[in-house]
DRENLO-597662 format. One record per residue (C-alpha): x, z, y; residue number from 1; chain. Coordinates in pm, whole numbers, plus 50000, padded with zeros to 5 digits. Each point is the difference from the previous one (the first is absolute). Last residue first. Layout:
% DRENLO-597662
      X      Z      Y    i  ch
      X      Z      Y  NUM   A
...
% end
This chain:
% DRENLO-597662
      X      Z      Y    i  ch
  74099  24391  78635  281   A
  50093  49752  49760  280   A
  50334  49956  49850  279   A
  50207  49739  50143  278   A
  50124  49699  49876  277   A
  50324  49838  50093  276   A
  50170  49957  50382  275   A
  50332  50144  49935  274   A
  49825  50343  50165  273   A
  49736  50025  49740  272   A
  50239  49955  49691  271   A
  50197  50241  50178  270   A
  49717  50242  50002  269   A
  49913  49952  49643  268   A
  50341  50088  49882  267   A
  49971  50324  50216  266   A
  49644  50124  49918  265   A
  50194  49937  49568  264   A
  50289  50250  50080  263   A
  49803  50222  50180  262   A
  49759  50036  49756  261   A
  50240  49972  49700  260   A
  50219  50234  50152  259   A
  49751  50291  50075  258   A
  49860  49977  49689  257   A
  50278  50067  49781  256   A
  49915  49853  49643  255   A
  49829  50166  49725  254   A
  49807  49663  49936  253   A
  49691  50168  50038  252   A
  50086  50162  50325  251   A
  50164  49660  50131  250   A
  49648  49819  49956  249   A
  49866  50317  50202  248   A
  50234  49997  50270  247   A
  49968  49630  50031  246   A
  49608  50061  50021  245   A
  50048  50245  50293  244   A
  50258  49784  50182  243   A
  49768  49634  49991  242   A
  49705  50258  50157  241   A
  50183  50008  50314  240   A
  50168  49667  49976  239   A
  49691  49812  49978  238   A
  49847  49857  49731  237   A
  50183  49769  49779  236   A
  49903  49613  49972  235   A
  50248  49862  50274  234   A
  50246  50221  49832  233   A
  50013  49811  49661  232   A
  50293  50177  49901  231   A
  49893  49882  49574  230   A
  50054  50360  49936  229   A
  49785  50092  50276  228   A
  49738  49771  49944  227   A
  49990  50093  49672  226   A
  49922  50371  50069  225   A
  49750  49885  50282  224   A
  49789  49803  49724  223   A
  50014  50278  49733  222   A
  49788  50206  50249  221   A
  50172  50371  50104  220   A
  49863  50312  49834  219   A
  50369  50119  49926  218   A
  49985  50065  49622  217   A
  49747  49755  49930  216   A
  50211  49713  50190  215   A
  50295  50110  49807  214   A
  49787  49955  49710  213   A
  49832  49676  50048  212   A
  50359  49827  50063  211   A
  50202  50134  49734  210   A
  50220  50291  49933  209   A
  50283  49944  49779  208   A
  50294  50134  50183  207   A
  50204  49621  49993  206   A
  49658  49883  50143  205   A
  49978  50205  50269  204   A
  50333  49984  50090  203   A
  49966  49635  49964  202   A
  49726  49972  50232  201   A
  50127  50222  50286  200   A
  50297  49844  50015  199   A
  49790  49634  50029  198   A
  49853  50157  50307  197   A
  50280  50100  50177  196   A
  50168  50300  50048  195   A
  50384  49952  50050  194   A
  50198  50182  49769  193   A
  50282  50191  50220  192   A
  49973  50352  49761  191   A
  50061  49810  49712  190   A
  49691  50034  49720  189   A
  50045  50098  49669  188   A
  49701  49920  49748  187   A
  49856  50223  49799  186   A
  49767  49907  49716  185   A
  49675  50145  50007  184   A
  49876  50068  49667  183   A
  49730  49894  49833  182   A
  49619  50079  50093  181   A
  49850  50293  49790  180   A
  49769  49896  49687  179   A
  49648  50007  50058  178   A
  49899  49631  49932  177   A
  50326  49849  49829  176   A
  50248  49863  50191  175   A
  49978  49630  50023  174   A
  50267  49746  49851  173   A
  50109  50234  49728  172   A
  50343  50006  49866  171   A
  50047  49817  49690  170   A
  50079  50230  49656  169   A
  50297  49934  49849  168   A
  49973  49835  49696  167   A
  50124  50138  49662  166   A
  50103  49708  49756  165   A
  49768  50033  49679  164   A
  50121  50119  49719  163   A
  50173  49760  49726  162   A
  49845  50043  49674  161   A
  50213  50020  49665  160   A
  49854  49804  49719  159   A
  49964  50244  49662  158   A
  50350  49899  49775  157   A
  49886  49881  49718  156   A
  50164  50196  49688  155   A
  50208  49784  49714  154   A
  49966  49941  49672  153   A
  49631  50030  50003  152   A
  49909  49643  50044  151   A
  49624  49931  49980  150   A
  49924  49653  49852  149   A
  49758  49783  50235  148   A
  49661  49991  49852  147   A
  49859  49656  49883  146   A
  49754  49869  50161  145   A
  49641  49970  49883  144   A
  49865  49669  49871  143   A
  49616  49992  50103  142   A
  49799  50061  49736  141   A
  49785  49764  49783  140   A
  49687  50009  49829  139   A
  49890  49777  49711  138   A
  49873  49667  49986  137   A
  49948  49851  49677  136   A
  49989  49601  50008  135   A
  49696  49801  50048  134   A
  49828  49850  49673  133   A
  50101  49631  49952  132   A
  49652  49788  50031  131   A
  49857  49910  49662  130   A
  49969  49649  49860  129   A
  49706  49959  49841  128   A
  49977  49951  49591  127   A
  49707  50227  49921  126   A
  50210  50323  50069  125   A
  50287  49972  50201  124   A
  50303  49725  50037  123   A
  50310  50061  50215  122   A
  50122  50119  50327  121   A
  50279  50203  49979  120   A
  50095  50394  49974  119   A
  50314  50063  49946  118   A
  50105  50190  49703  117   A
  50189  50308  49909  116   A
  50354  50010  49941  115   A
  50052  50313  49817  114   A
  50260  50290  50187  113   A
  49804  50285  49869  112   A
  49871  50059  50349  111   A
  49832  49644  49992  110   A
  50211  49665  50107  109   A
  49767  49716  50186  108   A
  49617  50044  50129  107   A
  50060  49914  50354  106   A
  49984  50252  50220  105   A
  49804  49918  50346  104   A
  50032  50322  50243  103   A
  49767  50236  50131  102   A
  50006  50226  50327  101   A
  49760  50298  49937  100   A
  49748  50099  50230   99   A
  49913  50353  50030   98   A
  49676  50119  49758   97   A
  49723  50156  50215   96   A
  49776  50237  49789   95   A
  49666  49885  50012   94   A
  49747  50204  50155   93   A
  49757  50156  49820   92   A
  49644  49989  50129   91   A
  49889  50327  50161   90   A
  49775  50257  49772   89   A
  49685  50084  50037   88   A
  49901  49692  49814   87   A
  49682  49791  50114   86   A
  49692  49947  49757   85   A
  49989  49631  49907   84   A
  49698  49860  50145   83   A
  49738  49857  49746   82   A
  49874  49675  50052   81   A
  49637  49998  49852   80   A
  49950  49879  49648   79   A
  49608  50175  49977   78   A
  50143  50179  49704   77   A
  50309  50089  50134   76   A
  49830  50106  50339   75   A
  49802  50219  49797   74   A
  50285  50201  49837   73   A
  50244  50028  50329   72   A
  49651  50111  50190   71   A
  49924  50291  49691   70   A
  50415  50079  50040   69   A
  49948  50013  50379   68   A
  49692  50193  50030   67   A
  49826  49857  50374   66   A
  49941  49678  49856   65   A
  49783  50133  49699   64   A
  49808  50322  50175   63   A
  49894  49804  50304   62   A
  49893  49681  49820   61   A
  49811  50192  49770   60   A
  49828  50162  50302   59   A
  49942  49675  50172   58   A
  49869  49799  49674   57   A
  49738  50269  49973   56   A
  49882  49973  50375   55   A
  50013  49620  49945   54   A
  49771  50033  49631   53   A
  49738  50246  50229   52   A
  49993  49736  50302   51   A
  49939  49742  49780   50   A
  49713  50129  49773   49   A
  49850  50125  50336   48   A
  50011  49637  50099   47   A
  50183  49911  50278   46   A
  50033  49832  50342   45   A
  49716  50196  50206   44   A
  50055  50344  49908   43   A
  50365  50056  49874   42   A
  50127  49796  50324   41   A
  49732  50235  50181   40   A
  50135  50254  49893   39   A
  49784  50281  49812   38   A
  50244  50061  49706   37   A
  50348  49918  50129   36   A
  50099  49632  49996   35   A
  50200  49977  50299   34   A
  50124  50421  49992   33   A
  50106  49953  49650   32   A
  50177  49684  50090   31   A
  50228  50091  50283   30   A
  50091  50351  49807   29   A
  50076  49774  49687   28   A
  50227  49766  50197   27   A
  50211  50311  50213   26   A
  50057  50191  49651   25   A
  50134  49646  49843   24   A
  50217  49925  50327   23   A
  50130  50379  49929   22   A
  50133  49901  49629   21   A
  50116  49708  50128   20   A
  49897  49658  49976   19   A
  50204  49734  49733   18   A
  49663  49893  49846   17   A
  49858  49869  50307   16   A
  49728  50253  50165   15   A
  49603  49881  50026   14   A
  49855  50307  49839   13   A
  49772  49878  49739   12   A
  50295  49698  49996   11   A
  50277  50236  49903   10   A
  49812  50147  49696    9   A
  49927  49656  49835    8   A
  49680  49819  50058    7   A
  49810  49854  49715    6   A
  49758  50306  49993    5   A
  49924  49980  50374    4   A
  49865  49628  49943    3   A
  50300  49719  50154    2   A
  49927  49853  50331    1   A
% end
């Protein structure tokens, strides 16, 4: 170990030579409370000669590495590596040049219309043969196109649009939530029309009305309403109650009542009495 006066400044306080200003203040606090008068590092290891030279070394070491221009002047004569002090300001950045497409020319007539030289391959200095130099490049555009002339002997007529054909619009499929139910259409009926069934059906249809309202309107079950336009009269109730919802089908259809029933009880009858289904009792 090297005697306290061959030591440099950062060895007294055991810090490389690239610490910090607060690394320094941290090393010399460590090593003033180690060796401080009375310790027993002080007491048992060293001389008082000693311990006097290391507290002087301390404080010197204190007040050079903790000045900056007295630290930039000591570590030049010790030949310590010296940081270089950071800028405040950012690096500059380059500015970007775009890429430029380049083109061989060949060294041949100047501007002034003199026929320039080649260059070739051919002896250099000291006798060797030198390599032919490259050829110039220089940048290149892309050929534009030429402009077509403008004629102004004559005006151009603007293009004339067609409009549109108009469409009808397409009658809707489903009436729209809320809107009233179409029109009945009326349908003459002779006064001798037979009431059967399929009667009943296409007078209902021809008016508009379809199966799950008629059988809204008259509280009767969709399945005895097609029953009796089908004249399934083994599947009708009995005659009784068959006359009440006849009146009401007829009702709806603004037909005469009376006539359809009757008409309809009597058709079912026969069918009865020439030995074909009857309705149940």
């Amino acid at each position: 170990m090297k005697p306290l006066a061959q030591q440099t400044l950062y060895e007294i306080l055991e810090v490389p030579a690239d610490s910090t200003a607060g690394e320094i203040e941290t090393a010399y606090a460590r090593a003033r409370e180690v060796y401080a008068p009375g310790s027993i590092v002080t007491y048992s290891l060293m001389s008082p000669e000693d311990a006097e030279l290391l507290s002087a070394r301390l404080e010197e070491a204190r007040g050079t590495l903790l000045d900056p221009a007295a630290r930039a002047r000591y570590d030049a004569r010790i030949g310590a590596p010296v940081e270089p002090i950071p800028s405040p300001w950012p690096p500059a950045i380059p500015p970007v040049i775009p890429a430029l497409a380049l083109a061989p020319v060949a060294r041949g007539e100047d501007e002034e219309g003199d026929e320039g030289e080649v260059p070739s391959a051919g002896p250099s200095r000291g006798g060797a043969t030198e390599p032919a130099r490259p050829a110039a490049w220089a940048p290149t555009e892309a050929p534009r196109p030429a402009a077509a002339p403008i004629r102004l002997d004559r005006e151009v007529a603007a293009p004339t649009r067609t409009p549109p054909p108009v469409r009808a619009p397409l009658p809707a499929l489903t009436p729209a939530p809320g809107a009233p139910p179409p029109p009945a259409r009326e349908v003459g009926v002779p006064d001798a029309t037979a009431w059967t069934g399929e009667v009943l059906r296409q007078i209902r249809e021809a008016r508009g009305i379809s199966l799950q309202l008629i059988s809204e309107r008259t509280k009767v079950t969709r399945h005895h309403i097609e029953n009796i336009e089908a004249d399934r009269y083994s599947l009708l109730p009995a005659s009784v109650y068959l006359r009440g919802i006849l009146l009401g089908i007829a009702r709806e259809l603004r037909l005469d009542g009376q006539k359809v029933a009757r008409s309809y009880l009597e058709r079912m009858a026969a069918a009865a009495g020439a030995g074909g289904p009857t309705p149940r009792r």
